[in-house]
TORMARDO-731782 format. One line per 3 residues: for each residue x, y, z of N, C-alpha, C, O. Coordinates in steps of 0.1 Angstrom, whole numbers, plus 5000, padded with zeros to 4 digits. Layout:
BEGIN
X Y Z X Y Z X Y Z X Y Z  ...
! end
This chain:
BEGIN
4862 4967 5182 4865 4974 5169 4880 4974 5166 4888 4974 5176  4885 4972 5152 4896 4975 5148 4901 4988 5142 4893 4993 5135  4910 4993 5143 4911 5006 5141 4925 5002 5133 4935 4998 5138
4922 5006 5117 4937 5006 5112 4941 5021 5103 4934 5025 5095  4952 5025 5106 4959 5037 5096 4963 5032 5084 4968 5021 5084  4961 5040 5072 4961 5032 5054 4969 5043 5055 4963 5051 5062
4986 5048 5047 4989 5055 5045 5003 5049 5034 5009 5039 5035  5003 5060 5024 5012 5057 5010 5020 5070 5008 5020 5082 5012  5027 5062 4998 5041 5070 4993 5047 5083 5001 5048 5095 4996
5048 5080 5011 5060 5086 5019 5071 5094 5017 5074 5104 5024  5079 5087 5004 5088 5094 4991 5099 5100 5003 5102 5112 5004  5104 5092 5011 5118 5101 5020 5130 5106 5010 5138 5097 5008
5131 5113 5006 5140 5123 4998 5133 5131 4994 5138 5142 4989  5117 5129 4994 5110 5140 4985 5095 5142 4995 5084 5145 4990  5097 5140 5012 5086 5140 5021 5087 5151 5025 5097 5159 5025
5072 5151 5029 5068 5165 5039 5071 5163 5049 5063 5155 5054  5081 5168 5059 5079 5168 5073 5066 5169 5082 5063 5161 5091  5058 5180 5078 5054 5186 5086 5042 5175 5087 5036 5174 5098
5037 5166 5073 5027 5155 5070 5032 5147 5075 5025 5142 5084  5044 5141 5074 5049 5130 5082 5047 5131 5100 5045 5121 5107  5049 5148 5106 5054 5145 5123 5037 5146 5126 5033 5140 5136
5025 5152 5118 5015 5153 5116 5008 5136 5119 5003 5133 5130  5009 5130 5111 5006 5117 5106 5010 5108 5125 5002 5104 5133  5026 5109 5127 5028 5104 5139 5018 5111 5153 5013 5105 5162
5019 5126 5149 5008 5133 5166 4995 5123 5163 4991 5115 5171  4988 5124 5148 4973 5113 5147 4972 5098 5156 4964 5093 5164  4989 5093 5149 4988 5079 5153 4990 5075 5170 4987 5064 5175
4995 5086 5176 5000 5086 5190 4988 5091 5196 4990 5091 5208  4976 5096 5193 4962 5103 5196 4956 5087 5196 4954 5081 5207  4956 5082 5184 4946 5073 5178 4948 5064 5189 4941 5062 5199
4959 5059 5187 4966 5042 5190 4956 5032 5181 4946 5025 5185  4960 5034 5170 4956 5024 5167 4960 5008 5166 4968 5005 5175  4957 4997 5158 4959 4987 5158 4968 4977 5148 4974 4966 5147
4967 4989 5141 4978 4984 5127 4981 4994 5115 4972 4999 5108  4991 4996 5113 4998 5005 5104 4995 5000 5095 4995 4988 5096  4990 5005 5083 4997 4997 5067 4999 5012 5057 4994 5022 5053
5012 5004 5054 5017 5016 5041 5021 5010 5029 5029 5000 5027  5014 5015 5021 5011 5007 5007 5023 5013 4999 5019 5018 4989  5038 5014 5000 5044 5014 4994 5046 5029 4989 5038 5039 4989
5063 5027 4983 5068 5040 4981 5071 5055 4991 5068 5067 4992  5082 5044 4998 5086 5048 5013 5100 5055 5006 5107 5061 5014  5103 5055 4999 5116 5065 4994 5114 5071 4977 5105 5068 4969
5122 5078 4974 5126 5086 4961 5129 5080 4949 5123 5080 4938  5140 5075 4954 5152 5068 4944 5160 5056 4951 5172 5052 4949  5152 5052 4957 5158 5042 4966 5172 5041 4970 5180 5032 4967
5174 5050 4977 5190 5058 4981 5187 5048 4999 5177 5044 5004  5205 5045 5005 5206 5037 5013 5199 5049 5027 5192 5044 5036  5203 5061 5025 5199 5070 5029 5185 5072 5034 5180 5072 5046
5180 5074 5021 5162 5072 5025 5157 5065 5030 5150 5068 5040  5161 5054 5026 5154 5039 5033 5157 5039 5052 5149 5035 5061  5171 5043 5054 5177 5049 5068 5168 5057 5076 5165 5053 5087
5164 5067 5072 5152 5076 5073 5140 5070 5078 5137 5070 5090  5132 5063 5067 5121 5057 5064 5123 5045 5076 5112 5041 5081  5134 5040 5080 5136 5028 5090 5134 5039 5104 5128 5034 5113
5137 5051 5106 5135 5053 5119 5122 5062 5119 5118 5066 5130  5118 5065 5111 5103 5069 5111 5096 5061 5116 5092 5063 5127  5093 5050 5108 5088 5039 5112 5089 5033 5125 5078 5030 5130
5095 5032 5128 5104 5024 5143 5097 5032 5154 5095 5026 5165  5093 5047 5154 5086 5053 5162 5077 5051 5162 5073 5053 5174  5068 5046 5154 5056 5045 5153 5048 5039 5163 5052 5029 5167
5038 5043 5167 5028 5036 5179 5018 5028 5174 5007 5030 5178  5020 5018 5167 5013 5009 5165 5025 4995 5156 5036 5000 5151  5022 4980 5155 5026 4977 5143 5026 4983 5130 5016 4990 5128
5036 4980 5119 5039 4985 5106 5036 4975 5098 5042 4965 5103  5030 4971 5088 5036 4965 5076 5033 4975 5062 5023 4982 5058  5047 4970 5055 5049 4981 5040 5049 4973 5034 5052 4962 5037
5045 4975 5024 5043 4969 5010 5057 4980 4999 5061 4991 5001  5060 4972 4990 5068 4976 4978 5063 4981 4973 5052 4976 4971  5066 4994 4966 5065 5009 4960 5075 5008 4945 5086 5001 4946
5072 5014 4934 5081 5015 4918 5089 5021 4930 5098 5015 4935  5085 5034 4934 5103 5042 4937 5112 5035 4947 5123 5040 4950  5105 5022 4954 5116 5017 4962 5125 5004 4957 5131 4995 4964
5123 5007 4942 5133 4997 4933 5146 5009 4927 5144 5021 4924  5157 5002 4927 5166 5015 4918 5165 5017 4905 5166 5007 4898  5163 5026 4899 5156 5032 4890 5167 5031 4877 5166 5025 4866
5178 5040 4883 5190 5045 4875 5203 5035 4874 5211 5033 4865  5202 5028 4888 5216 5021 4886 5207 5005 4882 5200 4999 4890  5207 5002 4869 5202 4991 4859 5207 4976 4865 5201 4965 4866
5224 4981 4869 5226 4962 4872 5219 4961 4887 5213 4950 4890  5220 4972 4896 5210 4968 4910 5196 4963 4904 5189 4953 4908  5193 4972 4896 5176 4968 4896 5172 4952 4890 5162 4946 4892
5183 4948 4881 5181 4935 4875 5182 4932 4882 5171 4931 4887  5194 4927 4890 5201 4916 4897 5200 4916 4916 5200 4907 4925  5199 4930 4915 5199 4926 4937 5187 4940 4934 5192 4951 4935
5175 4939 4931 5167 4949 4932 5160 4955 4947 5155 4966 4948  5162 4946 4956 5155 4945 4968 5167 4943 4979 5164 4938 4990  5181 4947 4978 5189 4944 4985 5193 4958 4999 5198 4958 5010
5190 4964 4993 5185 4982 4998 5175 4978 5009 5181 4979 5020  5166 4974 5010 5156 4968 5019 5159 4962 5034 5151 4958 5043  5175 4963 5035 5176 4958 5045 5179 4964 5058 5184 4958 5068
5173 4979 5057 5171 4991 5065 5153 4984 5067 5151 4984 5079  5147 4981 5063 5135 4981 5068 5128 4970 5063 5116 4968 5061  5142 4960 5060 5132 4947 5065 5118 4937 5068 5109 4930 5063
5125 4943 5088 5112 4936 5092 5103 4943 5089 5096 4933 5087  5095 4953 5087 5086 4961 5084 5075 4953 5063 5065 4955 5056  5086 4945 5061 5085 4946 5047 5072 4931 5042 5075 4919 5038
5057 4938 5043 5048 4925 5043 5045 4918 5054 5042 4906 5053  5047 4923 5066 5051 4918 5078 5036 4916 5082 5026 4923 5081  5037 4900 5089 5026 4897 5092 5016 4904 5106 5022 4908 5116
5003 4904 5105 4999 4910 5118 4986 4899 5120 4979 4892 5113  4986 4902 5134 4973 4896 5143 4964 4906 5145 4966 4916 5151  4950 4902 5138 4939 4912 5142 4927 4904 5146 4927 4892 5147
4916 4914 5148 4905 4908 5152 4897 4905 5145 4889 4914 5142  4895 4892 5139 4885 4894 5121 4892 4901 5113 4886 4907 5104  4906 4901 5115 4906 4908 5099 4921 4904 5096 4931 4903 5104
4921 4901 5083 4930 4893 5078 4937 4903 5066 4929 4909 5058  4951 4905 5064 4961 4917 5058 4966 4906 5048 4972 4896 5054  4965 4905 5033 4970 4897 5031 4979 4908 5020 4973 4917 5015
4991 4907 5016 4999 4915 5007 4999 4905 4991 4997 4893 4989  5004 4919 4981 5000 4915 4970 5010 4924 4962 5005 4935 4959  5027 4918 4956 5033 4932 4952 5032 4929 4938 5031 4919 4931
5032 4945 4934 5025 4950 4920 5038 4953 4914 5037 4956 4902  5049 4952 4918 5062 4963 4912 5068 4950 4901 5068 4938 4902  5071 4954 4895 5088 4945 4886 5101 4956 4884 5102 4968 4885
5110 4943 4881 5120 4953 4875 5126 4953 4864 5137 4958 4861  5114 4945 4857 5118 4948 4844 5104 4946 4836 5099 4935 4838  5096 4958 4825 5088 4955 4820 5088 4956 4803 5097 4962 4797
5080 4951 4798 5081 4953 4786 5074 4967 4779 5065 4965 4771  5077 4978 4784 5068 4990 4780 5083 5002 4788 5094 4999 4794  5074 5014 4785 5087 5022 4786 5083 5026 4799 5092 5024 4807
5074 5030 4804 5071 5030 4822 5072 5021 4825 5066 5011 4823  5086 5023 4836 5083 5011 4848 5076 5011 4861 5074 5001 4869  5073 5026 4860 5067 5032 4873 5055 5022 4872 5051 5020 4884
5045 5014 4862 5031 5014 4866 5029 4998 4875 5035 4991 4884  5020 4997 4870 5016 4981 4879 5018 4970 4868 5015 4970 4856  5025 4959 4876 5020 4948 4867 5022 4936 4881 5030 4937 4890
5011 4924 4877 5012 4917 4886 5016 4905 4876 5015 4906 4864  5022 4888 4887 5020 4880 4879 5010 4868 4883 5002 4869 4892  5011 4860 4878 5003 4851 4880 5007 4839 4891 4999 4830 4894
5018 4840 4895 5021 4837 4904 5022 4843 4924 5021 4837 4935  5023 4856 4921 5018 4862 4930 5003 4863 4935 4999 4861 4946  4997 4866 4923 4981 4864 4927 4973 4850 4932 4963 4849 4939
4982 4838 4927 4978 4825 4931 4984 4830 4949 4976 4833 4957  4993 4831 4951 5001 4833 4963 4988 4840 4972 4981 4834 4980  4987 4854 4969 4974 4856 4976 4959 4850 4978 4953 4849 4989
4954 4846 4967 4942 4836 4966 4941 4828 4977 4932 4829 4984  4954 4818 4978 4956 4804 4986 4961 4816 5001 4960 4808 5011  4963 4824 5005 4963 4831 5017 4952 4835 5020 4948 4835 5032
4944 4838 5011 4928 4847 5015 4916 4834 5016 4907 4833 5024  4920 4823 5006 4914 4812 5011 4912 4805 5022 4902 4800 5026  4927 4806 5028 4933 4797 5042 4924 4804 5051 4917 4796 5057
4923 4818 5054 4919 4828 5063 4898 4825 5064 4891 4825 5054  4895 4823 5074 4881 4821 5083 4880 4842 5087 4869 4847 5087  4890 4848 5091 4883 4864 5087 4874 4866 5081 4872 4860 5070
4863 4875 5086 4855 4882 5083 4856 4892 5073 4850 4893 5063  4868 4900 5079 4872 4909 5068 4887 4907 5063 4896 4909 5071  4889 4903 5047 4900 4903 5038 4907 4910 5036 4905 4915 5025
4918 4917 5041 4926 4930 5030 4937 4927 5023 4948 4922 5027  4935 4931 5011 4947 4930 5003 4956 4941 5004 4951 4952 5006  4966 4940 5002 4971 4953 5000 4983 4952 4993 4989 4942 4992
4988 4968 4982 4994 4964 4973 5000 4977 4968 5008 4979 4978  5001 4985 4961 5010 5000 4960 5001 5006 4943 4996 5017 4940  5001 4994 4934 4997 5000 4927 4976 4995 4924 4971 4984 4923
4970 5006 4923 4955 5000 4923 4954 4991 4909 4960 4994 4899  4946 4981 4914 4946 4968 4907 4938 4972 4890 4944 4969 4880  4928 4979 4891 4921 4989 4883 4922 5004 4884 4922 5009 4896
4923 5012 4874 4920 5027 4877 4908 5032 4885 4897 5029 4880  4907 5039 4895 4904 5043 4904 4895 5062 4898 4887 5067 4905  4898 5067 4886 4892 5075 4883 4898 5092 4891 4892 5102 4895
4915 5087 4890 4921 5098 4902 4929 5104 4889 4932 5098 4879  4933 5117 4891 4945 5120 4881 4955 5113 4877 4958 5114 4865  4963 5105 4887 4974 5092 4884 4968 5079 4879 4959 5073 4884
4972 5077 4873 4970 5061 4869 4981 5051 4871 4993 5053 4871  4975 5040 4872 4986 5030 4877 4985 5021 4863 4996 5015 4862  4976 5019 4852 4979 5011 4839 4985 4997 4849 4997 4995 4851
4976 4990 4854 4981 4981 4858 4981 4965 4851 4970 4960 4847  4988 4960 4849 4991 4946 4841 4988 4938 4845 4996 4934 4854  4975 4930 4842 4970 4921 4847 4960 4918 4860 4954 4909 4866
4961 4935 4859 4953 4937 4875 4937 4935 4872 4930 4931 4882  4931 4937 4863 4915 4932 4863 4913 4918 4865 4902 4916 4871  4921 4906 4864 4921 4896 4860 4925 4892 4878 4917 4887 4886
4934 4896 4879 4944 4896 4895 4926 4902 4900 4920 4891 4900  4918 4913 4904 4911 4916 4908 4899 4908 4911 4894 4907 4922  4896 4902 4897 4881 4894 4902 4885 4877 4910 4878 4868 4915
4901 4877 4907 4900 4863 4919 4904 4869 4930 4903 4861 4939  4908 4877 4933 4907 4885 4947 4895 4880 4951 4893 4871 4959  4886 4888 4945 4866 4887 4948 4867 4873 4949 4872 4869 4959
4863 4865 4942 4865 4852 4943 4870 4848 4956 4862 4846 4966  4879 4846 4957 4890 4840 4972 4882 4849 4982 4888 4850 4993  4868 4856 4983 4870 4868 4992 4876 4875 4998 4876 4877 5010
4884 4882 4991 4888 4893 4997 4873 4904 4995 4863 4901 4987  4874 4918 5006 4862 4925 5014 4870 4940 5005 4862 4949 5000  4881 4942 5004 4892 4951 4998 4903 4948 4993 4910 4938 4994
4906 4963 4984 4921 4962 4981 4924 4976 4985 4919 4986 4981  4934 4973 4995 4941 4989 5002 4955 4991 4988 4961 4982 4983  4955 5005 4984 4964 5004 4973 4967 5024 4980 4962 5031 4989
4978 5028 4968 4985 5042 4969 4990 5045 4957 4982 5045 4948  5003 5047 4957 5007 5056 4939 5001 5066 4934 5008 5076 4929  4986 5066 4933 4983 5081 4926 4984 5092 4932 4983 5103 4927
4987 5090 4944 4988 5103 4952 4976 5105 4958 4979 5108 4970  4957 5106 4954 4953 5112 4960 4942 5099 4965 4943 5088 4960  4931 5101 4975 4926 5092 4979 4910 5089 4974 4903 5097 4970
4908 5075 4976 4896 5073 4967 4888 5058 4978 4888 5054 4990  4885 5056 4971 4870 5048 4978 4862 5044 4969 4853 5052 4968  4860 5032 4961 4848 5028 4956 4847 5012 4956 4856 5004 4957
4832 5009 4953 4828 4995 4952 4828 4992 4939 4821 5000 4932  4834 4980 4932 4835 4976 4921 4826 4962 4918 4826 4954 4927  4819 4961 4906 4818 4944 4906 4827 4938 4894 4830 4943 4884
4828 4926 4899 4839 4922 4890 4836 4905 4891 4836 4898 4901  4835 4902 4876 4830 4884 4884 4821 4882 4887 4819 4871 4893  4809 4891 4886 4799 4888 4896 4803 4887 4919 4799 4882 4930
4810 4894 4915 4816 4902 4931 4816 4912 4929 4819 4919 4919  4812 4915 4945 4815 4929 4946 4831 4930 4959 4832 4923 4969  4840 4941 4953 4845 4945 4961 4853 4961 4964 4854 4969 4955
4855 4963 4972 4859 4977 4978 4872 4982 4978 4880 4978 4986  4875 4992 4967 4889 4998 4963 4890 5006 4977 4880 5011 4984  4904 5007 4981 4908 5020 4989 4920 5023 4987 4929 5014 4987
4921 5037 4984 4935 5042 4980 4937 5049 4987 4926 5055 4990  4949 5057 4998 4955 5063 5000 4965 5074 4995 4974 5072 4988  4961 5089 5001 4969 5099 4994 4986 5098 4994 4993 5087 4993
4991 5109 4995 5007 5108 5001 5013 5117 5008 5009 5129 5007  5021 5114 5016 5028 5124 5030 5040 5131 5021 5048 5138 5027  5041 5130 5012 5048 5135 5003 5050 5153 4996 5040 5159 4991
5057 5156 4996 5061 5169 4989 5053 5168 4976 5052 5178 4969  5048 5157 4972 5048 5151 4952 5033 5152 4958 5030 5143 4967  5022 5162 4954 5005 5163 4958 5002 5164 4946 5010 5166 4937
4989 5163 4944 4985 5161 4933 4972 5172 4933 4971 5184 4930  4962 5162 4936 4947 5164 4935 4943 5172 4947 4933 5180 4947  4950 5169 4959 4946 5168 4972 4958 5169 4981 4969 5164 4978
4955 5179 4997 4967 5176 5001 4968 5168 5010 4958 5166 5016  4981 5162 5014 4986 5152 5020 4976 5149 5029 4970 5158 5035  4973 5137 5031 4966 5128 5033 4965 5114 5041 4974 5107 5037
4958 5106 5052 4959 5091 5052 4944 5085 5051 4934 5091 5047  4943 5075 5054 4928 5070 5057 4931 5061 5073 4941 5055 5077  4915 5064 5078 4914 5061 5091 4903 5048 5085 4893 5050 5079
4907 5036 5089 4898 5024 5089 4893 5016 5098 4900 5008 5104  4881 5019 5102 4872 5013 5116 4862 5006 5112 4852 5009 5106  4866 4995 5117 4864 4978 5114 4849 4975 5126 4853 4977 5138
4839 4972 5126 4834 4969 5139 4822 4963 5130 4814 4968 5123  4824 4947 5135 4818 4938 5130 4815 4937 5118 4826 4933 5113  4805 4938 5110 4805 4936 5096 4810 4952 5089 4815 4956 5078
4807 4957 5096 4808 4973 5092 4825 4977 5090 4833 4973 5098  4828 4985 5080 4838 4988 5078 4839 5005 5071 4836 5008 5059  4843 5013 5079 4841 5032 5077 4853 5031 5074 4859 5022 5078
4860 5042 5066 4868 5050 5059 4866 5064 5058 4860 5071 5051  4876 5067 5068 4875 5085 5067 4890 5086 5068 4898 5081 5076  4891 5097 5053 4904 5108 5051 4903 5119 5058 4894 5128 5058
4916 5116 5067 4923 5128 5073 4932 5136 5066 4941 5130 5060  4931 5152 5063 4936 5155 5054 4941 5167 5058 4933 5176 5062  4956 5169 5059 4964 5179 5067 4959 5195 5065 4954 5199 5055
4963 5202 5074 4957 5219 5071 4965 5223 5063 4964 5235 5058
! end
């Protein structure tokens, strides 16, 4: 069996402690087999947070890989976000899409963010057409049983209070299905979800993760527990007292 932790927006300048030392007692219980955090590991993307968010991490009892989060691009300061948008990242790096070895099961990343769109939210999703070829030809390569994408913003609305208005993501979605992918692990809305979609004539399986975050929504702070054992794949939310 594989046992992986799904957990999102983090938000270090605007986190729960008490969700975050929470989240670590689970993972140090669990031991599980692989981390994935779908993005939006700081606020305002301050050198600070990311500092933070690097030794959180670093404790952790299992491998990490993060995916890129809207709030971990700079928001306010305009020439960073054009020009060195991702230069802040060098607090947590290796952690960033970072590849993992599992048993049947294959993590393929997929980032949803820009830093510049043509609409007055920049917070939402948009993918390009280049990145999705990028995953396709990854999910192709892969003989895994089970596919995971993973990505910050859900590819389609999810039916949760937040919306991600994602750009291109239905289209990005059904060659996912296509290429086989089995899921798309996603975060941003805050609260957690679960459903099977068809798309293309595929079927595949949304999973969203809540947030360890101060910023709750629907639901409070939250991760998902994912247990992989052979064809079978369970999803149960842990959801703090």
């Amino acid at each position: 069996m594989v046992l992986i932790l799904h957990a999102s927006d983090l938000h270090f300048g605007a986190e729960d402690t008490d969700a975050l030392d929470w989240f670590r007692r689970e993972a140090e219980a669990l031991r599980p087999d692989a981390i994935l955090i779908t993005g939006d590991l700081t606020m305002r993307a301050r050198h600070g947070e990311f500092a933070a968010a690097r030794d959180w991490l670093a404790a952790l009892p299992a491998p990490v890989s993060v995916e890129v989060g809207n709030h971990d691009l700079p928001y306010f300061d305009l020439p960073a976000r054009f020009f060195r948008p991702y230069r802040r990242f060098g607090e947590i790096e290796r952690f960033i899409e970072r590849p993992l070895t599992l048993d049947d099961v294959a993590v393929v990343p997929l980032r949803t963010t820009a830093r510049l769109q043509w609409r007055f939210n920049w917070s939402k999703g948009y993918v390009t057409r280049e990145r999705v070829e990028d995953a396709v030809t990854r999910l192709e390569a892969s003989s895994a049983r089970h596919r995971l994408v993973t990505c910050h913003h859900p590819l389609v609305e999810a039916g949760t209070r937040g919306t991600a208005r994602t750009r291109g993501g239905a289209k990005a979605l059904a060659a996912l299905a296509r290429a086989g992918a089995s899921a798309v692990l996603s975060g941003h809305v805050h609260d957690p979800f679960d459903r099977t979609v068809e798309t293309d004539g595929s079927a595949i399986r949304l999973i969203g993760a809540g947030t360890l975050s101060e910023r709750v929504r629907s639901s409070r702070p939250s991760f998902n527990v994912i247990r992989i054992d052979g064809a079978a794949m369970d999803v149960t939310v842990c959801v703090a007292n």
